[in-house]
Residue frames relative to the residue before (quaternion, step in Angstrom):
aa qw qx qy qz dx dy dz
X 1.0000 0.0000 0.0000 0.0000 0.00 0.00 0.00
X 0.0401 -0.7686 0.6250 0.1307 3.47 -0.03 1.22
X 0.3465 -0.6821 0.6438 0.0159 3.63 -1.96 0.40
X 0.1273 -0.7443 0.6524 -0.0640 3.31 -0.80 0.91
X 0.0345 0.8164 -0.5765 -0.0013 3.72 -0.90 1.24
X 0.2347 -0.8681 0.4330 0.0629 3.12 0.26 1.77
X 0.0713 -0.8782 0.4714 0.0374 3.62 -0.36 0.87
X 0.2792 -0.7275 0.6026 0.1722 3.78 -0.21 1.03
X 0.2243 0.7278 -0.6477 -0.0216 3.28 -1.09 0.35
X 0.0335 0.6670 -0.7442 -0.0126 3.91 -1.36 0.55
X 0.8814 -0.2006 0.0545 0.4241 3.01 -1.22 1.73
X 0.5925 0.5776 -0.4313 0.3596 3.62 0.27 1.71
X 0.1457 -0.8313 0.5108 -0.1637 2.40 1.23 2.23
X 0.7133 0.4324 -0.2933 0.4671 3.66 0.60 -0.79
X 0.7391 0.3961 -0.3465 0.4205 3.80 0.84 0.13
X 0.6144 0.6590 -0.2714 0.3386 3.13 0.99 -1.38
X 0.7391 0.3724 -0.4004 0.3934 3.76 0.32 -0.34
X 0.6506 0.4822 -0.3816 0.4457 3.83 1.17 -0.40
X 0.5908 0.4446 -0.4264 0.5210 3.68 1.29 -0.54
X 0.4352 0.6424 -0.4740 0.4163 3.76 0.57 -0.55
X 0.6443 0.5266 -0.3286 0.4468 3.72 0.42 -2.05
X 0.8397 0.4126 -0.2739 0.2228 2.87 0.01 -1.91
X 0.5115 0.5926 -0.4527 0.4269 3.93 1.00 -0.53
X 0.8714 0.2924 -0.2752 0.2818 3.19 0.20 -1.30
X 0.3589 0.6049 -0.4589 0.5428 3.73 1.99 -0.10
X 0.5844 0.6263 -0.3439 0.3846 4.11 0.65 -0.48
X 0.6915 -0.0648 0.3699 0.6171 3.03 0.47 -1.80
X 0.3696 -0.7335 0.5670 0.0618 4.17 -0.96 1.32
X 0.7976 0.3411 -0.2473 0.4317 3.12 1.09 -0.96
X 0.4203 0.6023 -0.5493 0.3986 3.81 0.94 -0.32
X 0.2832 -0.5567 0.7541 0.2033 3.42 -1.71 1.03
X 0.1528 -0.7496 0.6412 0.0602 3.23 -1.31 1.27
X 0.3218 -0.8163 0.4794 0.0183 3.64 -0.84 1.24
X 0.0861 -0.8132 0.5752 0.0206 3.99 0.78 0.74
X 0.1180 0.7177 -0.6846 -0.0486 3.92 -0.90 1.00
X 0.5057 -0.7573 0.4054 0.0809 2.54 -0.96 1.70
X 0.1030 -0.8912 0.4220 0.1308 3.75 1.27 0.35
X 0.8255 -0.3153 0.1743 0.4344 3.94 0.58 1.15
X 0.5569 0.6375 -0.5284 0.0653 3.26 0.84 -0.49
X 0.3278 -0.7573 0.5193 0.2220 3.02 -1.54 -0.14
X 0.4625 0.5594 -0.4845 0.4882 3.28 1.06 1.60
X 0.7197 -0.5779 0.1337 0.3610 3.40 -0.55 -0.28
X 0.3104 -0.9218 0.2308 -0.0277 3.02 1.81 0.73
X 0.8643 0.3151 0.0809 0.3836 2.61 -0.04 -2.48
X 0.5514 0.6202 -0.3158 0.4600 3.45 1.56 -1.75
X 0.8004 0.4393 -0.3221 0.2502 4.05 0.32 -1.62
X 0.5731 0.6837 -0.2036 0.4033 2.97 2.13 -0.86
X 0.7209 0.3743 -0.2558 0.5243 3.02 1.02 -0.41
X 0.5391 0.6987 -0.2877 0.3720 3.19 1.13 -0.47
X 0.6422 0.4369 -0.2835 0.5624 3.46 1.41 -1.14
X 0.3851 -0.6922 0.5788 0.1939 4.47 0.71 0.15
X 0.6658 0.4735 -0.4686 0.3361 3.66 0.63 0.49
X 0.5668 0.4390 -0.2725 0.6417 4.03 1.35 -0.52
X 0.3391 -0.4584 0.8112 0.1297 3.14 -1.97 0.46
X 0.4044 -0.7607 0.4996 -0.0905 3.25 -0.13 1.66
X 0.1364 0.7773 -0.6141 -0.0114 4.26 0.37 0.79
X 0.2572 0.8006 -0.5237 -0.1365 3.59 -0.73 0.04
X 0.6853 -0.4965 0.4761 0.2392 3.24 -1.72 1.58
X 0.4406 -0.6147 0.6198 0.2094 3.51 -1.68 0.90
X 0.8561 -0.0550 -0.0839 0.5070 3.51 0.63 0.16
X 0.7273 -0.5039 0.2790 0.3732 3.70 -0.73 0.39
X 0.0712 -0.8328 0.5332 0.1303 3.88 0.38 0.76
X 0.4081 -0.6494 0.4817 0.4239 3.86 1.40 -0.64
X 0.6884 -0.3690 0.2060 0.5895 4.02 -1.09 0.77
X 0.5457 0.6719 -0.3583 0.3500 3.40 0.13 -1.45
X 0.7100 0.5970 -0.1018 0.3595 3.78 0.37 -1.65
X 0.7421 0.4933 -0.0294 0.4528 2.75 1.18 -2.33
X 0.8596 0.3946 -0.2472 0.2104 3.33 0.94 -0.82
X 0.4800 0.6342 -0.3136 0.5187 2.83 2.13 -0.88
X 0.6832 0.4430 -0.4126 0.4084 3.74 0.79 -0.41
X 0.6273 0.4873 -0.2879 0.5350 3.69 1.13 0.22
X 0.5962 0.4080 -0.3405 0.6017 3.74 1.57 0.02
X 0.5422 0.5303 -0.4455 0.4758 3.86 1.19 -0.42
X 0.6905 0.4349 -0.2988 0.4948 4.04 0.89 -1.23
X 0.6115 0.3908 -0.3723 0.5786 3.88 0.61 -0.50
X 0.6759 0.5463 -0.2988 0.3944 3.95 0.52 -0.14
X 0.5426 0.5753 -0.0988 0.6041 3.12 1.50 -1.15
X 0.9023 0.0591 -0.1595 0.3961 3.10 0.10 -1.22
X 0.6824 -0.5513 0.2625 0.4018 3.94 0.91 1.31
X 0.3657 0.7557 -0.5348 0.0958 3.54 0.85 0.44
X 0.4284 -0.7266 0.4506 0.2922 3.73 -1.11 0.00
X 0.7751 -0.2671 -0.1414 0.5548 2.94 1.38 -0.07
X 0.4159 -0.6792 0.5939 0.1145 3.48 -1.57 0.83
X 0.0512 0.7641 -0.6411 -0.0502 3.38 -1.17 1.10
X 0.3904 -0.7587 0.4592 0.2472 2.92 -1.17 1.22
X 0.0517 0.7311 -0.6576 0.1743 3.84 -0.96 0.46
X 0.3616 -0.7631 0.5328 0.0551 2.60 -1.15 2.24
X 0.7925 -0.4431 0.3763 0.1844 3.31 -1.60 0.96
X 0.5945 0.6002 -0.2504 0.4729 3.81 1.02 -1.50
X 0.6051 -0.5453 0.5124 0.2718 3.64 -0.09 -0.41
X 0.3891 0.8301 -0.2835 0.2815 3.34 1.28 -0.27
X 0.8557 0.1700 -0.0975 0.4789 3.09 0.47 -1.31
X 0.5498 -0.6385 0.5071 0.1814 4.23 -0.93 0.56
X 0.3137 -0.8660 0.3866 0.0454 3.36 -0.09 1.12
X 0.4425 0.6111 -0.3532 0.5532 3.17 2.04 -0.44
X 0.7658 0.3773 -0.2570 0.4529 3.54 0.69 -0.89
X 0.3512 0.6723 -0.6070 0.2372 3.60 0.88 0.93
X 0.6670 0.5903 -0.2639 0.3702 3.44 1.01 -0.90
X 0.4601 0.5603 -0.4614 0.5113 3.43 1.13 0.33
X 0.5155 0.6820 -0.3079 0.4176 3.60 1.24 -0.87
X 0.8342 0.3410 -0.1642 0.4011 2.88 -0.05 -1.75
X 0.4397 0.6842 -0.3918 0.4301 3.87 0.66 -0.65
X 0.7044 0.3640 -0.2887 0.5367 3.63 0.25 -0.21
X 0.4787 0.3488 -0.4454 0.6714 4.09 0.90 -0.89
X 0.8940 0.2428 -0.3586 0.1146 3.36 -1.03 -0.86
X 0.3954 0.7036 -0.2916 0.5134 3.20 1.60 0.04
X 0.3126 -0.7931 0.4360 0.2884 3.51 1.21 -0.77
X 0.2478 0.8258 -0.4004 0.3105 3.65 2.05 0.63
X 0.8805 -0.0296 0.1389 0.4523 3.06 0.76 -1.12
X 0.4260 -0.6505 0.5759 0.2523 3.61 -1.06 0.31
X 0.7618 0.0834 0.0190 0.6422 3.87 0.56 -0.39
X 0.1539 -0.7224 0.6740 -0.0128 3.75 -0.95 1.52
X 0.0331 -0.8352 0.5347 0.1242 3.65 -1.34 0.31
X 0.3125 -0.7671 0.5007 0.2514 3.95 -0.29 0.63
X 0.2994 -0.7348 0.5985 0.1105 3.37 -0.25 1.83
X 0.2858 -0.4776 0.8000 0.2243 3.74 -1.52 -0.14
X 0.8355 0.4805 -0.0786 0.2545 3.67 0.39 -1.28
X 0.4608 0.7887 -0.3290 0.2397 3.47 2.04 -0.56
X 0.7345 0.0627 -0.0475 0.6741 3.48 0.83 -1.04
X 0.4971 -0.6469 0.5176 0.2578 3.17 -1.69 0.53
X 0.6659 0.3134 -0.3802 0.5602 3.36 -1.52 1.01
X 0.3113 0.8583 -0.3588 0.1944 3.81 0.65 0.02
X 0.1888 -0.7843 0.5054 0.3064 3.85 0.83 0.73
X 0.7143 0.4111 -0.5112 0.2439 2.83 -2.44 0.03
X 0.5573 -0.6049 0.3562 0.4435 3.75 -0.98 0.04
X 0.1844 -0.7932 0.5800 -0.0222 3.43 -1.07 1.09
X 0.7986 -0.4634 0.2212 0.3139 3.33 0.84 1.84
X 0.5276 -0.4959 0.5600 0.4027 4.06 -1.09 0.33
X 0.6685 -0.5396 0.4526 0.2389 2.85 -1.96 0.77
X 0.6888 0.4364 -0.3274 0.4774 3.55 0.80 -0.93
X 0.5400 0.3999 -0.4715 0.5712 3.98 0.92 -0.29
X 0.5968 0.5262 -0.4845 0.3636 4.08 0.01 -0.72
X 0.6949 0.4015 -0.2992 0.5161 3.78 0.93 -0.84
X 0.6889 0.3814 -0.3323 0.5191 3.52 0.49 -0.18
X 0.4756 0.6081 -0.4268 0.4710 3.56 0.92 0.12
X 0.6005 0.5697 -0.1900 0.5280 3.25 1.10 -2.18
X 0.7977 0.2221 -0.2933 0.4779 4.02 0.06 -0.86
X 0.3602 0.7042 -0.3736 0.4846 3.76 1.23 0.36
X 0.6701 0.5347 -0.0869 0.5074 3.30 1.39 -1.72
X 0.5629 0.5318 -0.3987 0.4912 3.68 0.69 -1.20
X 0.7399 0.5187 -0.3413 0.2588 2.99 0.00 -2.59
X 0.5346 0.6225 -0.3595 0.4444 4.13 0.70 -1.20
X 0.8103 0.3078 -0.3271 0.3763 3.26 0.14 -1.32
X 0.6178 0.5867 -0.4232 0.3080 3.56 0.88 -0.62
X 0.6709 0.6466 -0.0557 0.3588 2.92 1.28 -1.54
X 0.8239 0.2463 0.0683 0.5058 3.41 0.46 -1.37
X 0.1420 -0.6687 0.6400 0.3508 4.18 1.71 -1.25
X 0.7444 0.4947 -0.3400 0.2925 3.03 -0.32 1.05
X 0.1597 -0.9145 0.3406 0.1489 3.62 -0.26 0.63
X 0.2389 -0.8179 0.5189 -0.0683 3.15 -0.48 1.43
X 0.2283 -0.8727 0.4253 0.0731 3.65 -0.08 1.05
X 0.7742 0.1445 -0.1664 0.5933 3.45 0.87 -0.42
X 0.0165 0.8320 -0.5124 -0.2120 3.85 0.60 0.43
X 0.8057 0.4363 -0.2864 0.2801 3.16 1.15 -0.58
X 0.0044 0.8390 -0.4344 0.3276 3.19 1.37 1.12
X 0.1049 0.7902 -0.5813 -0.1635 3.41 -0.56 0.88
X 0.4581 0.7624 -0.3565 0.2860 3.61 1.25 0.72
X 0.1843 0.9530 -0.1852 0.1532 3.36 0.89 1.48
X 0.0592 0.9192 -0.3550 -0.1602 3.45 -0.61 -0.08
X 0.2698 -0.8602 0.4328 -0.0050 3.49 -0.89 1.35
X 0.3170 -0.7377 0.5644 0.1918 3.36 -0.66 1.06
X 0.8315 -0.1938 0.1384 0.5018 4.09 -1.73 0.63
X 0.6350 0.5793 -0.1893 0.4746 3.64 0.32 -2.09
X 0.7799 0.2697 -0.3016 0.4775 3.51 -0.39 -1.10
X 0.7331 0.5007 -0.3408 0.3094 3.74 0.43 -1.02
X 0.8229 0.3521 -0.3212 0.3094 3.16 1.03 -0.52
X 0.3680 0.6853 -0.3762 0.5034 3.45 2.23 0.26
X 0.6348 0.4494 -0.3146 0.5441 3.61 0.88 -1.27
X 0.5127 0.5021 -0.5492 0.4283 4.16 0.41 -0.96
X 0.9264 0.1958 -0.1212 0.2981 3.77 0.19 -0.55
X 0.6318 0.0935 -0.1974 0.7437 3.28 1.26 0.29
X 0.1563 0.7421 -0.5604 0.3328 2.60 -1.34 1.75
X 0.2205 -0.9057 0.2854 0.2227 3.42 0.26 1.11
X 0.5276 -0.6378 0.4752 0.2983 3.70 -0.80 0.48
X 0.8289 0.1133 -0.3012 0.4575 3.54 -1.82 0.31
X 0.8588 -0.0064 0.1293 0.4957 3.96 -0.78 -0.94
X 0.0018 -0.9255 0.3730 0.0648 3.83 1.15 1.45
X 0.3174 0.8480 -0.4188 0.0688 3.18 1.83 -1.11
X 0.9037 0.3134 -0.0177 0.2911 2.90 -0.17 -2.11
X 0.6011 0.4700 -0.3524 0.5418 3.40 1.63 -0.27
X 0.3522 0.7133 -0.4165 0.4401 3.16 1.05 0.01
X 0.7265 0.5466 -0.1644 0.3826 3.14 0.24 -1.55
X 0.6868 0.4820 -0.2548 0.4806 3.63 0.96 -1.41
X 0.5563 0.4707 -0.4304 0.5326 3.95 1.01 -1.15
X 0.8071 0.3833 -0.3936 0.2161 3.80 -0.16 -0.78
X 0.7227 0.3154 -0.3308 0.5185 3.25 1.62 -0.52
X 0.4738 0.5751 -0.5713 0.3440 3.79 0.55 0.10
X 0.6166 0.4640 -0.3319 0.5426 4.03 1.42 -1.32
X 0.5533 -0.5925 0.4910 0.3188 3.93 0.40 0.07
X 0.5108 0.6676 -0.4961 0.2174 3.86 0.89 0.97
X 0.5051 -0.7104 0.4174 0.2568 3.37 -0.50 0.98
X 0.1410 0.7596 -0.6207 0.1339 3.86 -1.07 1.56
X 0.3394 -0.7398 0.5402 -0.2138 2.24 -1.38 1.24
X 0.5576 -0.7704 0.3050 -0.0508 3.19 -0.53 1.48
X 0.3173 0.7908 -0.4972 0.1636 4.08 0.20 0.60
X 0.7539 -0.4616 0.4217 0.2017 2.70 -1.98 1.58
X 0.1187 0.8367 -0.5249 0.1014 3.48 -0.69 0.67
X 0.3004 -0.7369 0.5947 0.1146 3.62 -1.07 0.60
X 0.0484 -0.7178 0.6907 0.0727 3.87 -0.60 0.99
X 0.3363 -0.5135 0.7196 0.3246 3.40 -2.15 -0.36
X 0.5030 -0.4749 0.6045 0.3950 3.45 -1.47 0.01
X 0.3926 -0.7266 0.5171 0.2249 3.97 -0.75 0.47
X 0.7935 -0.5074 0.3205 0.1003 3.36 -0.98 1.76
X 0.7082 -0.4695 0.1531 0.5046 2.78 -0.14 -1.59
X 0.5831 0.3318 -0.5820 0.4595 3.85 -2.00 0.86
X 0.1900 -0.8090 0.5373 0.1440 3.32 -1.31 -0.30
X 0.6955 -0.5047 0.0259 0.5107 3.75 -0.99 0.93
X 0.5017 -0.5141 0.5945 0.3613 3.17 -1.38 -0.83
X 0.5041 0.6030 -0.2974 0.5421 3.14 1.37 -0.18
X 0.8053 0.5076 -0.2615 0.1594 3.75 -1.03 0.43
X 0.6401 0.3768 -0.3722 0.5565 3.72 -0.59 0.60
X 0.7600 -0.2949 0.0647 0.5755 3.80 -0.59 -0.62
X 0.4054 0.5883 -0.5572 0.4232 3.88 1.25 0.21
X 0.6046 0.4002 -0.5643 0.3948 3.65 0.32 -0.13
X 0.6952 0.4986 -0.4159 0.3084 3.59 0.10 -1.27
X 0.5829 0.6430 -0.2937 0.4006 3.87 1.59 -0.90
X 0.6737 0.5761 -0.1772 0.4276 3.09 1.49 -1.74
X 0.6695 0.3748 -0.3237 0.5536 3.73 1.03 -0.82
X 0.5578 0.7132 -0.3185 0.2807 3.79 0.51 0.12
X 0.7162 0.3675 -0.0857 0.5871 2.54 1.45 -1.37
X 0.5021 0.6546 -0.3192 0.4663 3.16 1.17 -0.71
X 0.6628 0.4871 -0.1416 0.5508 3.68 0.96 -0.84
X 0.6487 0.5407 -0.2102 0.4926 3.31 1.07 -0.46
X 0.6092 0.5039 -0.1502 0.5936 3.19 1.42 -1.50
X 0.6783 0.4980 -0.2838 0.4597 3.70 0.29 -0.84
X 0.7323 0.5068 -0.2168 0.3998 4.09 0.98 -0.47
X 0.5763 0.4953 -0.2204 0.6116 2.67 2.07 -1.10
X 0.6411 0.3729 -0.4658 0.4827 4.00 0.73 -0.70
X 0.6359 0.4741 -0.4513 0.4088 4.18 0.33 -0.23
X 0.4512 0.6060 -0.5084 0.4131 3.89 1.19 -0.73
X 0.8288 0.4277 -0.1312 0.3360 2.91 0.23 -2.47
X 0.4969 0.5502 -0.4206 0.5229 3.95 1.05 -0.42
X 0.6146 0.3768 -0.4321 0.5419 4.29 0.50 -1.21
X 0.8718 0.2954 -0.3609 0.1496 3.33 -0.26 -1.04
X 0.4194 0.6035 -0.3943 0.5517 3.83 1.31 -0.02
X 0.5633 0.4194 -0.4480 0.5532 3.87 0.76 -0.67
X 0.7502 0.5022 -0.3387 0.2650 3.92 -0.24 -1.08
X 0.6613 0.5588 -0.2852 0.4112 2.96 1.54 -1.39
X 0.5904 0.5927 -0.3213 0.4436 3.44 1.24 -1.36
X 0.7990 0.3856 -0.1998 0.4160 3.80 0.77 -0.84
X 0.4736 -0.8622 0.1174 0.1359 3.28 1.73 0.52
């Protein structure tokens, strides 16, 4: 069972070598992919520097969206079975990948997500209040959309079995993909699945997300998420002729 840990990063020179550690302190044998998504700090130099990632990096900033599909084309390409996604920032706990994967190999699911939000009282840091409410109308939109409830959509802590990787290697959504994600996989009939997870709060830089970019960020996001159910009905009709 080969593995592919596709790391996005933009300008997390300060993070990127301790999340690096921690994968491979997790698991030696996962092949860990770092895209290097334009930055213009040293990024790329520490990444490579630590000899454990195969270090791709983008000629110019494409945004997550860019960063990741170009890490589902190389896990596609090269025949992986499965690809987890895992941001760059320091955020997410590499011990808790194996909660992921348990469901692919189980044969549960086709696409796994690390909630902050599944059970209540859940440790670890679970994001600002004003993102928690946009999460919460993130949550609704899923169920309307997709029957189904998805607690953290904007989780980028993920995991995808053959099927999903090689659907996502080509369609994949740009700027804030998370949650539109979500609709393509359940409008195409892929099975997800939800896990309990622990995050940290991330060290050092901070999001891109926040002040009135949130109120923008949940807009579009909402906007994006109608258009991936349009484009998901109309491929279904066409396919049924």
């Amino acid at each position: 069972m080969r593995v592919c840990v596709i790391v996005p990063a933009y300008n997390e020179q300060g993070n990127i070598a301790s999340t690096l550690q921690d994968i491979r302190n997790a698991n030696k044998d996962f092949v860990i992919a770092v895209i290097n998504d334009g930055s213009t700090d040293c990024t790329a130099k520490v990444a490579s520097k630590e000899g454990i990632a195969k270090v791709i990096s983008l000629p110019c900033n494409l945004g997550i969206g860019g960063a990741v599909q170009t890490g589902f084309k190389y896990a596609n390409e090269n025949n992986f079975d499965i690809a987890i996604q895992f941001d760059g920032d320091g955020q997410h706990i590499a011990a808790e990948i194996q909660k992921l994967l348990e469901p692919l190999l189980q044969c549960e699911a086709d696409a796994v997500i690390g909630s902050r939000f599944l059970h209540k009282n859940q440790q670890g840091f679970r994001s600002t209040f004003m993102r928690r409410i946009g999460i919460k109308i993130f949550e609704i939109i899923c169920r309307v959309f997709i029957r189904k409830r998805i607690s953290d959509c904007t989780s980028g802590f993920r995991a995808y079995n053959k099927k999903a990787i090689e659907m996502l290697a080509s369609n994949y959504p740009t700027d804030f993909p998370e949650p539109e994600a979500i609709i393509l996989l359940g409008k195409n009939h892929f099975r997800i699945k939800e896990v309990a997870v622990e995050m940290r709060e991330r060290i050092h830089g901070k999001s891109s997300i926040g002040g009135l970019k949130s109120a923008y960020y949940m807009i579009k996001v909402i906007l994006a998420m109608s258009m991936a159910k349009s484009r998901a009905q109309l491929k279904t009709r066409e396919e049924n002729g």
